[in-house]
C-alpha positions in Angstrom: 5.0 1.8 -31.7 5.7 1.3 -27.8 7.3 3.5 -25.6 9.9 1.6 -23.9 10.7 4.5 -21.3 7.0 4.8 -20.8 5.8 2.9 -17.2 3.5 0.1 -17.5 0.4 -0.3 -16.2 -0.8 -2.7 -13.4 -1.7 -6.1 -14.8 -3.5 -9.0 -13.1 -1.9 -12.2 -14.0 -3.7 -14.3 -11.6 -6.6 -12.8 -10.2 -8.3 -14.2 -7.1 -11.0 -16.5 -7.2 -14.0 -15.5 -5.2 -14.3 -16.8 -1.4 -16.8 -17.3 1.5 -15.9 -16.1 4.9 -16.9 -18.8 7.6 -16.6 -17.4 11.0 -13.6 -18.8 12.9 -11.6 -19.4 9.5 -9.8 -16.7 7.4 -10.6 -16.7 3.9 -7.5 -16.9 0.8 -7.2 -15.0 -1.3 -4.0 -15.4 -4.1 -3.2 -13.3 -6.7 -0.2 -11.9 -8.8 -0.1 -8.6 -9.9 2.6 -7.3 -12.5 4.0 -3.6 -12.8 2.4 -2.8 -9.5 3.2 -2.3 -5.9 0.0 -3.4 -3.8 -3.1 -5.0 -5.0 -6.3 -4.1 -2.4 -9.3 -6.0 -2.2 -12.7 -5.1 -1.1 -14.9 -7.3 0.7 -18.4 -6.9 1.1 -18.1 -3.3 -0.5 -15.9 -2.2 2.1 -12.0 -2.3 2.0 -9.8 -4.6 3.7 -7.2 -2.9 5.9 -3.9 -3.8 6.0 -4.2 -5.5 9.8 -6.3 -7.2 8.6 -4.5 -9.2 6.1 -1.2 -10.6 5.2 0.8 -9.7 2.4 3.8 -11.2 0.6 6.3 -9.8 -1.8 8.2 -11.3 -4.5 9.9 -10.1 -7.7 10.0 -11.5 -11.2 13.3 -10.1 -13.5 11.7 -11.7 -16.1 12.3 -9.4 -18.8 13.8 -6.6 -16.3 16.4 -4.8 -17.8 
């Protein structure tokens, strides 16, 4: 049986496809994340910090009640 009042948990519905980094040109990354906030990515082992990307929002009520 599921919990309907229970949260659900981060879900990658497109994840990002893996990139090179060519000096002089950013690389893409695109992904869609449901049930979460923020998705973070690591490049090269280390983390990238928010200045140095850019992020964009949107919502899907699909299914929102």
């Amino acid at each position: 049986m599921i919990d309907d009042e229970a949260p659900l948990l981060p879900n990658f519905v497109v994840e990002p496809d893996d990139q090179f980094v060519v000096r002089g040109s950013p690389a893409k990354l695109q992904c869609y994340v449901a049930s979460a906030s923020k998705a973070l990515f690591k490049c090269n082992g280390k983390w990238v910090s928010a200045g140095e990307s850019e992020i964009f929002y949107s919502t899907d009520d699909v299914g929102q009640q």
